[in-house]
Backbone as a ProteinNet text record, in pm:
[ID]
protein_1_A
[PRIMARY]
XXXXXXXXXXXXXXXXXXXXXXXXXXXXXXXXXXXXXXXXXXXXXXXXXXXXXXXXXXXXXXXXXXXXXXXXXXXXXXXXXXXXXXXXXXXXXXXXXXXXXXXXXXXXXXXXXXXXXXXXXXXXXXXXXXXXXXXXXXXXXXXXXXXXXXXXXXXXXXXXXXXX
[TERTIARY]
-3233.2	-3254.6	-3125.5	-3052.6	-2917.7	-2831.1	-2807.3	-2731.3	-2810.1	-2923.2	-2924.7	-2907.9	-2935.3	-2889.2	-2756.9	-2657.7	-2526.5	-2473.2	-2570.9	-2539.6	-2562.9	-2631.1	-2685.8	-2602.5	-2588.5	-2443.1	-2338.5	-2236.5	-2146	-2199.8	-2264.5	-2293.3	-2287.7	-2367.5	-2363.9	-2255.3	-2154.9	-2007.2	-1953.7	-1937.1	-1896.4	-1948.5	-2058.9	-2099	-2027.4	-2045.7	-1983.5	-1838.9	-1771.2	-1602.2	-1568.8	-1708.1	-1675.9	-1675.5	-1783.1	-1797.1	-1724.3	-1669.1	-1630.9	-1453.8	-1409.4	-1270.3	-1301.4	-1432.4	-1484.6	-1475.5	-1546.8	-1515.5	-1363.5	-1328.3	-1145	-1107.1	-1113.5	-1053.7	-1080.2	-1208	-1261.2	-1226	-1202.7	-1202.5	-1031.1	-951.7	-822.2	-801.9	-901.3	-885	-914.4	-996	-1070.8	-966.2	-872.8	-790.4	-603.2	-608.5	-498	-543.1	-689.2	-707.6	-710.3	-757.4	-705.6	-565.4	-506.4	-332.9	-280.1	-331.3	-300.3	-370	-512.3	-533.6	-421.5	-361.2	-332.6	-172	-154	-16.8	-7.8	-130.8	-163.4	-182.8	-223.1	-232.9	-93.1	8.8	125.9	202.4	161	282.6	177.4	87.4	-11.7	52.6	114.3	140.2	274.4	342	495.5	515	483.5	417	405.9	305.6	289.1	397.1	485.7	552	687	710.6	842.6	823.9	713.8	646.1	659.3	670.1	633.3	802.5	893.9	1009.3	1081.9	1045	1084.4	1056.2	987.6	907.5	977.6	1060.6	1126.8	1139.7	996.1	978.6	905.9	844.6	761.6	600.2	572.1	429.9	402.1	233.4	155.1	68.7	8.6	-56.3	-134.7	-240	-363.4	-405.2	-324	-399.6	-476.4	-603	-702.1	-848.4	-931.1	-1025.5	-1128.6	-1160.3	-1238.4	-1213	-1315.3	-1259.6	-1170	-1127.9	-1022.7	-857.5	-861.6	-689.4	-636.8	-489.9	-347.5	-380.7	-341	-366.8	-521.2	-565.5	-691.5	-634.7	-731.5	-660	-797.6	-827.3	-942.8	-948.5	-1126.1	-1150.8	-1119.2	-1122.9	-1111.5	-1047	-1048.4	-959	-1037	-1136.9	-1244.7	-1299.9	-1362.7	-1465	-1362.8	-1287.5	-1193.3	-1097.7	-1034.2	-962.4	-820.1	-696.6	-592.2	-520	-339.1	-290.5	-200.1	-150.3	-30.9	88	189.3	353.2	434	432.4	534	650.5	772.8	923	975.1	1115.5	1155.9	1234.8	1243.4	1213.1	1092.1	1014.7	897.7	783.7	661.4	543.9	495.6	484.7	404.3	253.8	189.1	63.3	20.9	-74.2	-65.9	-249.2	-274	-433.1	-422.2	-475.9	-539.9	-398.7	-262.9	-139.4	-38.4	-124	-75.9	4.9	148.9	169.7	277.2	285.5	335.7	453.7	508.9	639.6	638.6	602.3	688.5	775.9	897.1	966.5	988.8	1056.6	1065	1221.1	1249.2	1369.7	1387.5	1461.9	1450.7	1434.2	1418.6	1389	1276.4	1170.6	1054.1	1100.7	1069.9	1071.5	957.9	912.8	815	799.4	925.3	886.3	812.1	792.7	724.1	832.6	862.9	894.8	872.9	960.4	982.1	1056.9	1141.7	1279	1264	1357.2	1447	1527.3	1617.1	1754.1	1803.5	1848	1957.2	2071	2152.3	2244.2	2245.6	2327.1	2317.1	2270	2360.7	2336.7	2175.8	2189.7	1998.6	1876.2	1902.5	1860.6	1855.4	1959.7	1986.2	1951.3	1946.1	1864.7	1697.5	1681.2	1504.7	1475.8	1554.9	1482.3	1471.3	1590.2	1635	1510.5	1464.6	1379.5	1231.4	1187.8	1043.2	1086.4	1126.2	1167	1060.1	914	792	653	554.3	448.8	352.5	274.4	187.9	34.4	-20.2	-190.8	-259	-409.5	-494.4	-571.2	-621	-681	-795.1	-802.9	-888.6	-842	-730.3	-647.9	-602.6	-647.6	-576.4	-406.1	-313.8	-211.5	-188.7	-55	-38	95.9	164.6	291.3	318.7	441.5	481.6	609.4	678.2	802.2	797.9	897.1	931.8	1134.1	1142.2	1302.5	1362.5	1462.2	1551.1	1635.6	1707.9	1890.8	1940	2021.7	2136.8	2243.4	2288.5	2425.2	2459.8	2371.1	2379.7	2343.8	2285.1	2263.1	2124	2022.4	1903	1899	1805.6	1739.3	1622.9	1558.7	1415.1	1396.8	1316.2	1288.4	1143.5	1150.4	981.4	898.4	823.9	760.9	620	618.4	445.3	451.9	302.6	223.7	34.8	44.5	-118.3	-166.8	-292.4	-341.4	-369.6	-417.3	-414.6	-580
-5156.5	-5015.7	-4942.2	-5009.9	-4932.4	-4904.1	-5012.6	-5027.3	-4912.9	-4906.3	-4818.3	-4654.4	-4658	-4499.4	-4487.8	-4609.9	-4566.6	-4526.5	-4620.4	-4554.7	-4443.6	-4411.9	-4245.3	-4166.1	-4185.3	-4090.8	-4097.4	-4215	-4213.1	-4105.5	-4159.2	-4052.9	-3891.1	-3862.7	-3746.8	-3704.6	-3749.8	-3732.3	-3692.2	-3797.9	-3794.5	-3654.3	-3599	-3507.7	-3403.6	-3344	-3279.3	-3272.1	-3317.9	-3363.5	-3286.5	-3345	-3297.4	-3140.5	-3097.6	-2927.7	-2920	-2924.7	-2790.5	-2839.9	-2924.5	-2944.1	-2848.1	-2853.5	-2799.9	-2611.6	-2588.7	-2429.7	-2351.1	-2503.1	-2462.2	-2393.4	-2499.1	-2478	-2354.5	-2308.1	-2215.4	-2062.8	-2098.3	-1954.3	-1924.8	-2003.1	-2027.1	-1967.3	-1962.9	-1963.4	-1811.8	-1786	-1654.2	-1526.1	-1644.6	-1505.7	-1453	-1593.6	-1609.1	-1506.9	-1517	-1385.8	-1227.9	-1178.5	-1090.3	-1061.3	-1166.7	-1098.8	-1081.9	-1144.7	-1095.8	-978.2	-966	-844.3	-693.1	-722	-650.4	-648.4	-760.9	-719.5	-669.8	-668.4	-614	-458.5	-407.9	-289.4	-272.8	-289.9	-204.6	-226.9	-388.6	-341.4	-255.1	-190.7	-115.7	51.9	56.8	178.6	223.6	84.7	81.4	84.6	23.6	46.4	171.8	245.8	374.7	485.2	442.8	582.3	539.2	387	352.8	431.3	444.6	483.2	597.2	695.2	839.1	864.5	808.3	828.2	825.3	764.1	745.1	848.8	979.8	1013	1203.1	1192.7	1329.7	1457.7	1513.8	1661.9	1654.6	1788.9	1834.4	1773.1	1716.6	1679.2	1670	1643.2	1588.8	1515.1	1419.7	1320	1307.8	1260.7	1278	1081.4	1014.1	904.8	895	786.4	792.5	721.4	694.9	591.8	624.3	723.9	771.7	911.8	973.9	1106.7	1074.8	1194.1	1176.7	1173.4	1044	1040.4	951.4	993.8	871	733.4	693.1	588.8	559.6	487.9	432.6	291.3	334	235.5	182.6	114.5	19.9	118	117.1	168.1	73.3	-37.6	-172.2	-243.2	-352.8	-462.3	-577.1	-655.8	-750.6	-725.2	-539.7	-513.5	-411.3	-422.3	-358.6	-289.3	-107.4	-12.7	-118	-28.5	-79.7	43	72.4	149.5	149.4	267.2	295.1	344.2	283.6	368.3	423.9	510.4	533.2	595.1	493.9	533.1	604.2	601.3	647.8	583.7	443.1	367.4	238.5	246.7	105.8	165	110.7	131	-20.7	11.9	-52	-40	-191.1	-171.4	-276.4	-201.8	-285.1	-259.4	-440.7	-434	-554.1	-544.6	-597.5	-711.2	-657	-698.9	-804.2	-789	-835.4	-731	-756.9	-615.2	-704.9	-625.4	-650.3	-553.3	-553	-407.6	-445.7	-357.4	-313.2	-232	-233.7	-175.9	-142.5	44.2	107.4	153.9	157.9	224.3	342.5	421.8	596.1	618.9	772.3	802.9	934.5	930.2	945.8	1023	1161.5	1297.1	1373.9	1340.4	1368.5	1538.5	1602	1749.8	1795.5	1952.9	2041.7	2166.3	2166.5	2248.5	2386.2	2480	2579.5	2698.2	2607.8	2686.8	2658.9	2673	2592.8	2532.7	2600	2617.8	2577	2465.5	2387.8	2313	2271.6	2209	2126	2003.4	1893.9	1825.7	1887.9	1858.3	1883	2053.1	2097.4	2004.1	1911.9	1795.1	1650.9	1618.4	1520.4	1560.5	1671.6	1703.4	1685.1	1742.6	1767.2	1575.7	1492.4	1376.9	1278.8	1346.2	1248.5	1335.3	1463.2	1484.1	1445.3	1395.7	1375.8	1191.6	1091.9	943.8	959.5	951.7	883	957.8	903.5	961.7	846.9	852.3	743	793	729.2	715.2	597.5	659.9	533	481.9	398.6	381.1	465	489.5	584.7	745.2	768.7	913.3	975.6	1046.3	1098.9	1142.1	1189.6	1213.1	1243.9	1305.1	1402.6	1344.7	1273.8	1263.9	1382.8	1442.8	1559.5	1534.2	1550	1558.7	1738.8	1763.2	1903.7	1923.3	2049.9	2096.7	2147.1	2083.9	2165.4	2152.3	2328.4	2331.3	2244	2207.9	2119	2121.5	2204.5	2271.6	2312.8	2403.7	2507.3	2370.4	2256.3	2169.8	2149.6	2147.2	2109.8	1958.5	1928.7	1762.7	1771.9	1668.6	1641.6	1533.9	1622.1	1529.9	1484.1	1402.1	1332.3	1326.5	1389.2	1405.4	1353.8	1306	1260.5	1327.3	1408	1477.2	1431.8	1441.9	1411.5	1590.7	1611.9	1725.7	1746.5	1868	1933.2	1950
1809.2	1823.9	1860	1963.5	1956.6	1892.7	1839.6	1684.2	1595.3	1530.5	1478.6	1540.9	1655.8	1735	1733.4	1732.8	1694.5	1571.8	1465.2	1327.1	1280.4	1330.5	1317	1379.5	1504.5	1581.9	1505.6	1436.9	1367.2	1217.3	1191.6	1082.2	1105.7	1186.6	1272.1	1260.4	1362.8	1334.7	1261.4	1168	1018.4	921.5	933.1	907.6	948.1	1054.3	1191.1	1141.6	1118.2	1087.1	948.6	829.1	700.1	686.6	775.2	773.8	864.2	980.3	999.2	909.5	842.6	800.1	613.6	615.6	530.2	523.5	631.3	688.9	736.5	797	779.9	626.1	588.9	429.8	375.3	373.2	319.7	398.7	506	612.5	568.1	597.6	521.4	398.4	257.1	128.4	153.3	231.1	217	322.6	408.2	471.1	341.3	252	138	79.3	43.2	-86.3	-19.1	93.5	178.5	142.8	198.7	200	42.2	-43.4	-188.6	-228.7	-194.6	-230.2	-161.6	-32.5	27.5	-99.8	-73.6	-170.1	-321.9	-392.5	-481.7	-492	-357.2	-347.8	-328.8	-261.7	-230.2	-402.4	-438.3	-586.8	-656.8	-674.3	-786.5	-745.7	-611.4	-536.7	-607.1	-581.1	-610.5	-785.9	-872	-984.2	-1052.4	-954.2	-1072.5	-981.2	-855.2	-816.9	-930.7	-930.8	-978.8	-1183.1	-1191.8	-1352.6	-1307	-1207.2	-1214.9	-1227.6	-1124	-1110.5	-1235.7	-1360.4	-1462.6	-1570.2	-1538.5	-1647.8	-1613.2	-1786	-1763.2	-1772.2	-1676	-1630	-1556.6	-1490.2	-1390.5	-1442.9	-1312.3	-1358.4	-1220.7	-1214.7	-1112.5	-1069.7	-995.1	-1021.7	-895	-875.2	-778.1	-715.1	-640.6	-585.1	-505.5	-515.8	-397.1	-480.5	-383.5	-400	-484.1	-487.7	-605.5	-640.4	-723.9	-832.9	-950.3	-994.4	-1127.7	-1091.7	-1044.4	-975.8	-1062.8	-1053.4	-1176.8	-1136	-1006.5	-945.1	-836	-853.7	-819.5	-711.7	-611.4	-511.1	-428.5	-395.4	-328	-185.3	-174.6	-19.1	111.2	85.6	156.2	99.7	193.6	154.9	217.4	174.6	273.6	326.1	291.4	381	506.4	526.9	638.2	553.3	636.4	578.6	606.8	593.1	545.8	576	603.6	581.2	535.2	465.4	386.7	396.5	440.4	511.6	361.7	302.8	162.9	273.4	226.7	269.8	140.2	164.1	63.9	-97	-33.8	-185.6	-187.6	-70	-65.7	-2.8	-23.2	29.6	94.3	243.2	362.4	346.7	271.4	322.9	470.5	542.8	666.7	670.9	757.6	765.8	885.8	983.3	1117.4	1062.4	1156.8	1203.5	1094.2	983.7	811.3	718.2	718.2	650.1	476.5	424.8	271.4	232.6	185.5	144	-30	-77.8	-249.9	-272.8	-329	-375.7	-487.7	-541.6	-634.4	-655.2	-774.6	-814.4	-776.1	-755.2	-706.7	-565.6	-541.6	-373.7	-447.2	-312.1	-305.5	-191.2	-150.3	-119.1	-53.2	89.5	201.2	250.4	228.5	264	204.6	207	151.8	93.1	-62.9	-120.6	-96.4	-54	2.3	-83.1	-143	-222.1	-349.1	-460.5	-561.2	-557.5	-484.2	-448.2	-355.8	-318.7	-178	-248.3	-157.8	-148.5	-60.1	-160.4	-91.7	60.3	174	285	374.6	295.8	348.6	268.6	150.5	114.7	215.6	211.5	335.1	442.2	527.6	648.2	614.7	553.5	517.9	463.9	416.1	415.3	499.7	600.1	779.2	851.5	851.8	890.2	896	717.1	705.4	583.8	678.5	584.1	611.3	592	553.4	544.2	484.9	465.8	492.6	610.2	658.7	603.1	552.3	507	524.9	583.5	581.8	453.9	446.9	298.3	266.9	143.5	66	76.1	143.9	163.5	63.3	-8.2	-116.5	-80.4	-203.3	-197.4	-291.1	-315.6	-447.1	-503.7	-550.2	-639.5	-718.7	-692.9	-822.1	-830.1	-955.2	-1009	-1005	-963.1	-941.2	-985.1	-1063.9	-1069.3	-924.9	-914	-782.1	-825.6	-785.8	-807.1	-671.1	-680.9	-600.6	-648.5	-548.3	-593.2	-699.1	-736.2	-874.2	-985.2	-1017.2	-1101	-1091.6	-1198.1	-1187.5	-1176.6	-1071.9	-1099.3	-1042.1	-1092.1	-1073.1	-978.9	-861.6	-737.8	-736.4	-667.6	-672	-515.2	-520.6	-343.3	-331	-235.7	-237.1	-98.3	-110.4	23.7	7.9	143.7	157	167.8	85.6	84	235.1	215.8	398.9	385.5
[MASK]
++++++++++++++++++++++++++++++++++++++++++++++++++++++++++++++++++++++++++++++++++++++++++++++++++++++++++++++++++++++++++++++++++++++++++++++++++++++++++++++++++++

């Protein structure tokens, strides 16, 4: 009789051992696809600003989780929000202390258009003033290619703002 109460305990065990090395694995597989989804969102971000930066005239473009927007971006990420740091050549996505960076060709432009018309330096002040645009997930935001003189020369700057 003991012998068999031990065989059964070893088994037990053995059981016991296979799941939870079993639930490891899986809890593991399931926090990998998290952090890829997360990095999927920042290159899909980086992606269409590095495609906007490329494209030559004034236009405008609408991102965010649902409606009729350029870029389409996930409400979640596993069930949990996520947030969004756009610098001025990479986008920070960050979710419960997991963060990712993509990078874009060009500089990406946080003020609010006021003028036409500056020169150089009142440029460089206004982007030491506003390097970033922080959003949580599902936040809409606006990308526009816009003309500015700089220093009597037209060029086309690129700004992302979150609607008010």
């Amino acid at each position: 009789m003991l012998e068999w109460l031990s065989s059964k305990m070893a088994v037990a065990v053995a059981a016991l051992l296979l799941l939870s090395s079993a639930t490891a694995y899986f809890a593991n597989q399931r926090d990998s696809i998290h952090g890829l989804e997360l990095e999927n969102v920042a290159r899909g971000i980086a992606g269409f600003i590095d495609a906007v930066l490329d494209l030559p005239g004034e236009t405008e473009f609408v991102a965010g989780c649902d409606g009729d927007v350029g870029l389409l971006m996930p409400k979640e990420i596993g069930g949990s929000p996520y947030e969004i740091n756009l610098r001025r050549d990479s986008v920070i996505a960050v979710q419960k202390g997991e963060s990712t960076v993509a990078r874009w060709t060009g500089d990406l432009h946080f003020w609010i258009v006021f003028s036409t018309v500056f020169d150089s330096g009142e440029i460089e002040g206004l982007d030491a003033e506003h390097p970033s645009l922080g959003l949580t997930s599902c936040q809409r935001f606006d990308i526009a290619i816009e003309e500015i003189l700089i220093d009597d020369s037209p060029n086309l700057l690129v700004f992302a703002h979150a609607p008010y």
